[in-house]
N, C-alpha and C positions, 0 to 999 in steps of 0.2 A: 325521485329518480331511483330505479330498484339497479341493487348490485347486477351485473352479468354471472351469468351462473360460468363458474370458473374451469369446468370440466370443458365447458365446451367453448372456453375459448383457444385459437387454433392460428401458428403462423408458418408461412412455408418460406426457407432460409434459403436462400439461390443469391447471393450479392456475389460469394467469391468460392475460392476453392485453394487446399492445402495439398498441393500433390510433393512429394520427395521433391521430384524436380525442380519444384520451384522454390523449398525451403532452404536455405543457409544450410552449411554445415554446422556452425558454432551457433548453438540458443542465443548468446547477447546479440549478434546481427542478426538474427530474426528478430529478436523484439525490438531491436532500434528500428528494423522498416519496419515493422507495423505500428510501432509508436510515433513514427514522421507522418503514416499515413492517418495513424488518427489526428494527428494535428491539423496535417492537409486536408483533412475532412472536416474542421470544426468542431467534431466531437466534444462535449459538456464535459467538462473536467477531465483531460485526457490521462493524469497522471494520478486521477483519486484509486484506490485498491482497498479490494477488505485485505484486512489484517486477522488472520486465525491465530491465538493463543490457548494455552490448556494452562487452568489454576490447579489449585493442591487437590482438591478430589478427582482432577480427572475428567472436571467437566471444561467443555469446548467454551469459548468466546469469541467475538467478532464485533468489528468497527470499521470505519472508513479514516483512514490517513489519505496524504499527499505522497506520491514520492520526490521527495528533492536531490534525489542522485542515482544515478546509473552508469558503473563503469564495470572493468573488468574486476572488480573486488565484491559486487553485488550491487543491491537496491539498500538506499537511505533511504530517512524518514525523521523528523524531528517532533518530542513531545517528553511530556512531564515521567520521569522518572519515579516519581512517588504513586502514579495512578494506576489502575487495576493492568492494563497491559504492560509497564513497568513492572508491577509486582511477578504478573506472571512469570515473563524473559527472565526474572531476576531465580525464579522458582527452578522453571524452565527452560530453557536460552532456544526453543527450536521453534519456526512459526512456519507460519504459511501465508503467501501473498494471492491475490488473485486480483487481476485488471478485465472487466468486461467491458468492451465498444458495441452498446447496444446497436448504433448505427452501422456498425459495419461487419456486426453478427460474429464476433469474434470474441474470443475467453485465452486469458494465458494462466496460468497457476505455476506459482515458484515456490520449493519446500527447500527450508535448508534450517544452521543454525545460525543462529544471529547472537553479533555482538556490538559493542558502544560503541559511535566512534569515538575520533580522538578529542581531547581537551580542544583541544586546536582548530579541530574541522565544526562540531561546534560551536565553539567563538564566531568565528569565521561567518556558519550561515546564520545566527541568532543576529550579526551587525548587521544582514542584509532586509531582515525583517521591518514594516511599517513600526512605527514607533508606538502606537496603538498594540499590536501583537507583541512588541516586547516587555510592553507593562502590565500584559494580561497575563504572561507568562509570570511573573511574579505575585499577582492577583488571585487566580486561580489556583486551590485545592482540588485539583482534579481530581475525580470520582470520587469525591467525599460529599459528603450529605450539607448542603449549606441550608441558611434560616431564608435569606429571600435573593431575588436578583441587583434590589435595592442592597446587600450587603456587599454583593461580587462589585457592582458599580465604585462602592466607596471605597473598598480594597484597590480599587485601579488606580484611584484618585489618592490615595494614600501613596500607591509607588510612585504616580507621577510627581508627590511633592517631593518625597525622600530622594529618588535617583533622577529628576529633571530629565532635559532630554538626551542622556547619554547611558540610561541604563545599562548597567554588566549583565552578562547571563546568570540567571540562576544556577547556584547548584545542584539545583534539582532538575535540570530541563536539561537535557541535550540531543542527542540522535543515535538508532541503531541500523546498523547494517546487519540485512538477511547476503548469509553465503550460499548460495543455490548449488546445491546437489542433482535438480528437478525440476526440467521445465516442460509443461504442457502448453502446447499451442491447439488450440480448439475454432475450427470454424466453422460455421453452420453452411448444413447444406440440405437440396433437397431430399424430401422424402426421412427425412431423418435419420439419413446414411451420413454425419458429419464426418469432417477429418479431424483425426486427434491425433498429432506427433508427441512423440515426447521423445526427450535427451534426459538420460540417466549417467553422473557422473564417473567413471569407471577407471579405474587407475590410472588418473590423471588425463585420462581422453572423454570425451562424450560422446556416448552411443544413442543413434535415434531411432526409433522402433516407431511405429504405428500401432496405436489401440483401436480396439472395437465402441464403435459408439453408443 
């Protein structure tokens, strides 16, 4: 089976449309109804996003987290604090989010800075974890170089004998919250004329502008 030649492949986006009128005034209620409707739509992991960090040269990175919070304080997310986007945040505390619903042809992008949450909040979502995922969290050296997957296995099985089944959280594991400055709302449209709003934070109100696609 030969690759499709990638130049020419081609899709035309007509599902929906971003006009003023029908966006929120405040970014977090537009992203909570477009994130009810991806759910209302089935959408494949509604809540997965890249995650943009910049390490000590300067160069860019990316991954897929979960988000496990959305309120008025920003977007959470919980992982190893010892691991390459740990290290970054810890470098440089600013990121960048981005949620794509391929099904429903739509892109959000949130830039702000981020910080830990609390001891507390933490705690809290690590106790609501499968018990499998909170003994990986102790098992795992994230982004670090291991010998085989036969080693990560026996590390698991080592905290399940040590901490049984009430594991603490790790020290090293908890959650960061991005505070949004910037929120782009992107929907495809035809002809490649999309709608792109964005809300820029501005002394304490948010201004929403329309960009060029």
């Amino acid at each position: 089976m030969s690759t499709p030649k990638l130049a020419d492949e081609r899709k035309s986006y007509e599902r929906g449309e971003l006009e003023e009128a029908l966006a929120a005034g405040e970014p977090l209620v537009q992203f909570r109804r477009w994130l009810d409707e991806a759910f209302a739509a089935r959408v494949p992991e509604p809540t997965a996003m890249t995650l943009a960090t910049v390490g000590a040269g300067g160069r860019p990175s990316t991954r897929i987290v979960l988000a496990k919070g959305v309120d008025e304080r920003g977007i959470a997310w919980y992982t190893n604090y010892e691991s390459r986007k740990g290290q970054e945040l810890a470098l440089h505390p600013f990121a960048a989010l981005q949620f794509h619903w391929v099904e429903l042809e739509r892109v959000v992008r949130i830039e702000g800075p981020v910080e830990r949450t609390s001891a507390e909040e933490s705690d809290a979502y690590y106790a609501t974890r499968p018990l499998d995922s909170r003994l990986g969290a102790w098992a795992s050296p994230q982004s670090r170089v291991i010998a085989s997957r036969a080693m990560l296995v026996a590390e698991a099985a080592k905290a399940a004998a040590r901490h049984g089944l009430h594991p603490p959280r790790p020290p090293h594991w908890g959650g960061y919250r991005l505070l949004p400055e910037r929120w782009e709302f992107w929907q495809g449209r035809k002809s490649r004329l999309h709608d792109r709003l964005v809300y820029r934070l501005h002394e304490g109100h948010w201004l929403r502008e329309r960009l060029a696609p």
